[in-house]
C-alpha positions in Angstrom: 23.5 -61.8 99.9 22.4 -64.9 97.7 24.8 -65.6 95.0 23.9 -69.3 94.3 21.8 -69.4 91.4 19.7 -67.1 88.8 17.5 -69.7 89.0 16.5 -69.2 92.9 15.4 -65.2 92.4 12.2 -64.0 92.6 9.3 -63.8 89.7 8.9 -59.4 89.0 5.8 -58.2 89.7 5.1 -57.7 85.8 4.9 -61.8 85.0 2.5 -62.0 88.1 0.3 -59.5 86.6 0.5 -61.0 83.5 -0.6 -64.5 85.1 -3.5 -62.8 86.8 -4.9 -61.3 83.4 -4.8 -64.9 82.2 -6.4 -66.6 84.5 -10.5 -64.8 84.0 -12.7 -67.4 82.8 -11.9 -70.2 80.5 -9.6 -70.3 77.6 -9.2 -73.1 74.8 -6.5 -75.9 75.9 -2.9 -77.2 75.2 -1.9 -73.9 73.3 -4.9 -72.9 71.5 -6.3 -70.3 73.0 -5.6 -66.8 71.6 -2.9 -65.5 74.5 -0.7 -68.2 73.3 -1.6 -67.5 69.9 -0.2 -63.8 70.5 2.7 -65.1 71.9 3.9 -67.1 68.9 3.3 -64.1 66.9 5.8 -61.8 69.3 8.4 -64.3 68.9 8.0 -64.3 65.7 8.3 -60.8 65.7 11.4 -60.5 68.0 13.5 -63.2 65.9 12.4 -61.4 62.7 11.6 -65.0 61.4 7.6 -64.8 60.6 8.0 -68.8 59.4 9.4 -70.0 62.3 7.9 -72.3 64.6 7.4 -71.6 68.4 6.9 -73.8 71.4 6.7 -73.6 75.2 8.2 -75.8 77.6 7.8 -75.2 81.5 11.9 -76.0 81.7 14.9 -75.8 80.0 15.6 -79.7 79.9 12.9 -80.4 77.9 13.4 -77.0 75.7 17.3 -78.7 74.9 15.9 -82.3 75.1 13.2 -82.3 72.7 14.6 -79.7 70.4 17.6 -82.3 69.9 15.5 -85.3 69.4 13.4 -83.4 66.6 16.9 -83.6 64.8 19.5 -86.1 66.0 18.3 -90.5 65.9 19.4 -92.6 68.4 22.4 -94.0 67.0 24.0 -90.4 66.0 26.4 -87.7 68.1 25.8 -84.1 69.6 28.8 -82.6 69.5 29.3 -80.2 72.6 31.7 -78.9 75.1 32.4 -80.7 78.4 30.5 -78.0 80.8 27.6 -77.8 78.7 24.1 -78.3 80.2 23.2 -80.9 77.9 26.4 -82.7 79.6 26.6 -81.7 83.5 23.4 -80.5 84.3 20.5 -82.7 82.5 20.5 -86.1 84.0 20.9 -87.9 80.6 17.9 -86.4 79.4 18.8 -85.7 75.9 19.8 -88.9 75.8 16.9 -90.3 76.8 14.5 -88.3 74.8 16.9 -89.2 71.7 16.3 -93.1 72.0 20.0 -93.1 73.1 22.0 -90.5 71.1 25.7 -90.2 72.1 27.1 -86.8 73.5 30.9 -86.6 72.2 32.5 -84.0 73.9 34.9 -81.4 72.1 37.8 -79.7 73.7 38.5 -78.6 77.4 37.1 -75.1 77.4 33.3 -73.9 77.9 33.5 -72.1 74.3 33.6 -74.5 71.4 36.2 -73.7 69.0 35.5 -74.2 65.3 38.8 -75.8 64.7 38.4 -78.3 67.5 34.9 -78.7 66.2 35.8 -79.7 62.9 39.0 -82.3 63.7 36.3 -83.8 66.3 34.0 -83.9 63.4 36.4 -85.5 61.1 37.3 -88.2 63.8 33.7 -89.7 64.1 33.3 -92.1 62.2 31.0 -93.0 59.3 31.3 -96.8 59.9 28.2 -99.0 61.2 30.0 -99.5 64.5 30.3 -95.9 64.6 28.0 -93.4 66.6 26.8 -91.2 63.1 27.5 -87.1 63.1 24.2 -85.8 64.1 24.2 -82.4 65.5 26.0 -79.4 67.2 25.2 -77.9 70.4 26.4 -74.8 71.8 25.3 -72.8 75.3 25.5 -69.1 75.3 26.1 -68.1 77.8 28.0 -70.4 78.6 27.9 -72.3 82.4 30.9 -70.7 83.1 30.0 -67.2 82.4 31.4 -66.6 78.5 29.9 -65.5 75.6 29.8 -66.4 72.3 30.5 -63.3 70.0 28.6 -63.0 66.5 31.2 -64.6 64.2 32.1 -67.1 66.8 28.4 -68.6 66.0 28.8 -68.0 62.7 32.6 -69.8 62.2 30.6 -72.9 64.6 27.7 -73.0 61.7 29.9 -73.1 59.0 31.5 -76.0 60.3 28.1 -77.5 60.9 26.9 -76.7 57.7 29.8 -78.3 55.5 28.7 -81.6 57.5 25.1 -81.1 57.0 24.7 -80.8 60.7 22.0 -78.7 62.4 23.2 -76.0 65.2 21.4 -76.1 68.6 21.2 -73.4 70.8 20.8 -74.0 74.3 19.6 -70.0 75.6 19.0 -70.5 79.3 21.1 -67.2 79.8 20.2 -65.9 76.1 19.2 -62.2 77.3 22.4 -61.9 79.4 24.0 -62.7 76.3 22.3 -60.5 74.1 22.3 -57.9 76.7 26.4 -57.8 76.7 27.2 -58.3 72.9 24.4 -55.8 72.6 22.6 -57.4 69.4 19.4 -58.7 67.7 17.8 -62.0 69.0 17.4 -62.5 65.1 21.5 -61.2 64.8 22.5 -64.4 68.0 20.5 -66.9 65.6 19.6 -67.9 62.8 21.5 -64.8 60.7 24.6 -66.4 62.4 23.4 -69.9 61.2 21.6 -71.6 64.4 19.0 -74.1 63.1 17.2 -74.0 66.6 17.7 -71.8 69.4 16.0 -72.0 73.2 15.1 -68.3 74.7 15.4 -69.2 78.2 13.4 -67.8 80.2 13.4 -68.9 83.9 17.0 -68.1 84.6 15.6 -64.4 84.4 13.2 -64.1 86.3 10.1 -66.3 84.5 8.6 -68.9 86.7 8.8 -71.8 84.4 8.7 -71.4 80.8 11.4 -71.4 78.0 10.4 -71.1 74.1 11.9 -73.6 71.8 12.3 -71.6 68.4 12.9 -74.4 65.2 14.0 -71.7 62.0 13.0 -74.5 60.1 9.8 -74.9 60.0 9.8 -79.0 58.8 10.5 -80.1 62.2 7.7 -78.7 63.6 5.4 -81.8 63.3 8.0 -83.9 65.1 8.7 -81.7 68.0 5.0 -81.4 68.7 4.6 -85.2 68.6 7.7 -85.4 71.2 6.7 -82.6 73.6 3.5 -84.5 74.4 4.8 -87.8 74.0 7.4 -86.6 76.8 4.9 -85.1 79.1 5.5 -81.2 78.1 2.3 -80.0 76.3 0.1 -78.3 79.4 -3.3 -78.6 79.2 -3.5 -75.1 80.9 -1.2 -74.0 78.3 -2.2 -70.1 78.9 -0.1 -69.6 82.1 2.9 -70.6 80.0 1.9 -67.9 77.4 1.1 -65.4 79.9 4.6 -65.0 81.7 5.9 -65.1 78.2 3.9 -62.4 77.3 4.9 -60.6 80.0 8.0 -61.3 79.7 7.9 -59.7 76.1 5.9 -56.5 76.8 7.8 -53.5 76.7 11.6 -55.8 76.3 11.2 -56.4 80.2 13.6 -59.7 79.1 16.1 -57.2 78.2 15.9 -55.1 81.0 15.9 -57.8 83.9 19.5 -59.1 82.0 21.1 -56.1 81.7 20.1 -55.6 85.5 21.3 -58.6 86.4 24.6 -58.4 83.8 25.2 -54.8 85.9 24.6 -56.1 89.7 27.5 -58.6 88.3 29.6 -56.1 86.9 29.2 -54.4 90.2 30.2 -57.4 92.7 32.9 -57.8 90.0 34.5 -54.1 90.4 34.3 -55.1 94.0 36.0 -58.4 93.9 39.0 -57.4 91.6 42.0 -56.7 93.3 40.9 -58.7 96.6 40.1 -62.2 94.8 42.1 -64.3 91.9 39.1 -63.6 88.8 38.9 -66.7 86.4 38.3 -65.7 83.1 36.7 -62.5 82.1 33.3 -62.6 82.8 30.9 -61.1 80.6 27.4 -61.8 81.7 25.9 -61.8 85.7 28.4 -65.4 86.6 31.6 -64.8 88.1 34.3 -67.6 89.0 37.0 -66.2 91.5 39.0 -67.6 94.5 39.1 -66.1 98.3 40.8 -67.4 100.8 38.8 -70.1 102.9 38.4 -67.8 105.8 36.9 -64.9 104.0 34.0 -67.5 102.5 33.6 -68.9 106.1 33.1 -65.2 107.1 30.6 -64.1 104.6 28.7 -67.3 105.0 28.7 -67.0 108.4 27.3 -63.3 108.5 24.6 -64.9 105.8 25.7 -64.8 102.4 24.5 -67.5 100.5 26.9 -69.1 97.2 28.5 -72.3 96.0 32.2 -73.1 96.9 34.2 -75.9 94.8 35.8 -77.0 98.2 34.7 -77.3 101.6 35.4 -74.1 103.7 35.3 -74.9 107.7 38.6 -77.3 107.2 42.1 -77.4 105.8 44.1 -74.0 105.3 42.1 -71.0 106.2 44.3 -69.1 103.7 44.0 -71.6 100.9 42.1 -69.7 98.3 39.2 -71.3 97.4 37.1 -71.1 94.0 33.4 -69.9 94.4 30.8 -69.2 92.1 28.7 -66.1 91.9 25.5 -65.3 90.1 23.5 -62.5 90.3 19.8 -62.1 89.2 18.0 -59.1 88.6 16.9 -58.8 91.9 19.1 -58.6 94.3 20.1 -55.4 95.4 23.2 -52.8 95.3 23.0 -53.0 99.3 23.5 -57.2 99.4 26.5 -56.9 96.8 28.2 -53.7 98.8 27.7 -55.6 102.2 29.4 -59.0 101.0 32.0 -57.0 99.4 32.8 -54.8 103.0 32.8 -58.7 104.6 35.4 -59.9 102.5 37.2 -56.5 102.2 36.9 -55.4 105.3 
């Protein structure tokens, strides 16, 4: 019954395969050797973008981090929401790999709104004591379980664009997204606008790798210069490209997000009617409050998830708000035994 994090499940037995076809004999170093040669090509492939130019990071930090240096100096703004990873979750990273780049936060939701974007975007400004306008960052899915629909991406762009500001994609959970508006990865990027998108790839099920994928190709130089100025390029590049590859062959990144967007769905069916939802979860993350002694229960009978307040003190029926997140493989059995604890 481990709810806690998409990040703590298991690798499938198809990326440790893949790893073990790798590693016979020697290959060329830092990316030249012809597995992560293939790779590039199926990216290229799935985005339908045969210019593009494709990199692999072990970890999503440096996939955000980098990609947003290659674009932003350190004296401009990213403009993002407050919840977003580049803001709660990355330890001043992009900051740092900026030279010192400001993050200006827009609105009070997880989904940037275009309006809000563009008053934000008209308040910056221009002066030489002024952080410049550098670039806009979105997460999808978002941190708080949302998605982005099509023309959401594309209303975000256009704001972008009319400022002459690149769109970054932060895709830690971009197949759960895909998965539940059902499109393209081509159709979630750059035919919606984005100027660089990350396919994430370790919050489903990969055991360290993410693709940083520039649509323009011009920042390619710089990007390369930064991931091993940062630390990023591996010498032993090949085991990056091989859980990519397996990743790829035969859409397993599809299938493990729509397993994991359907073990949520089927937590949520159970949950509804028992506990206060927030939102309306769309992808395998789901916000809702219990009442303190129903966590204490489940965590006491073993379930495993985070709570925003402490649960062995104050009012047992106080409802408290936990998050859930399901990866691809936990099991109907865990999610229909939490539910009996808390239903029962």
């Amino acid at each position: 019954m481990f709810f806690a994090s998409d990040n703590s499940g298991p690798v499938p037995p198809q990326i440790l395969d893949a790893l073990a076809r790798a590693n016979q004999g020697p290959a060329k170093a830092y990316g030249n050797d012809p597995l992560s040669e293939e790779v590039v090509h199926r990216l290229r492939t799935l985005f339908e973008a045969p210019d593009a130019a494709v990199y692999l990071v072990a970890t999503g930090t440096a996939a955000n981090s980098l990609a947003l240096a290659s674009y932003v100096k350190p004296y401009d703004a990213i403009f993002c929401t407050p919840p977003s990873h580049i803001e709660e979750d990355e330890c001043n990273a992009p900051e740092f790999y900026t030279g010192g780049a400001k993050l200006r936060l827009v609105g009070d939701s997880d989904l940037l709104d275009a309006d809000d974007l563009r008053a934000a975007i008209d308040r910056s400004g221009r002066a030489v004591h002024n952080a410049q306008r550098g670039a806009v960052s979105i997460t999808q899915a978002t941190e708080k379980g949302h998605v982005y629909t099509l023309e959401d991406i594309a209303a975000l762009s256009a704001v972008a664009r009319d400022y002459g500001l690149p769109l970054h994609l932060d895709g830690a959970r971009f197949a759960n997204a895909c998965a539940a508006l059902d499109c393209t990865p081509a159709e979630m990027t750059w035919k919606a606008g984005v100027d660089v998108a990350v396919f994430g790839g370790t919050k489903n099920g990969l055991m360290g790798v993410e693709a940083v994928i520039f649509f323009d190709p011009e920042k390619a130089r710089e990007f390369e210069l930064r991931r091993k100025r940062g630390g990023h390029l591996f010498s032993k590049h090949r085991y990056l490209a091989a859980q990519m590859q397996g990743y790829l062959q035969d859409d397993l990144w599809l299938d493990l997000a729509r397993e994991a967007n359907a073990k949520s769905k089927r937590l949520l069916d159970g949950l509804t009617g028992v506990a206060e939802i927030a939102g309306t979860p769309q992808v395998n993350m789901i916000f809702a409050k219990l009442p303190r002694k129903l966590h204490a229960k489940a965590f006491a009978a073993g379930a495993y998830y985070y709570c925003m307040d402490d649960v062995e003190s104050g009012d047992q029926d106080q409802p408290v708000m936990a998050r859930y997140v399901c990866d691809w493989s936990i099991s109907e059995d865990q999610i229909d035994r939490y539910l009996e604890i808390v239903t029962g």
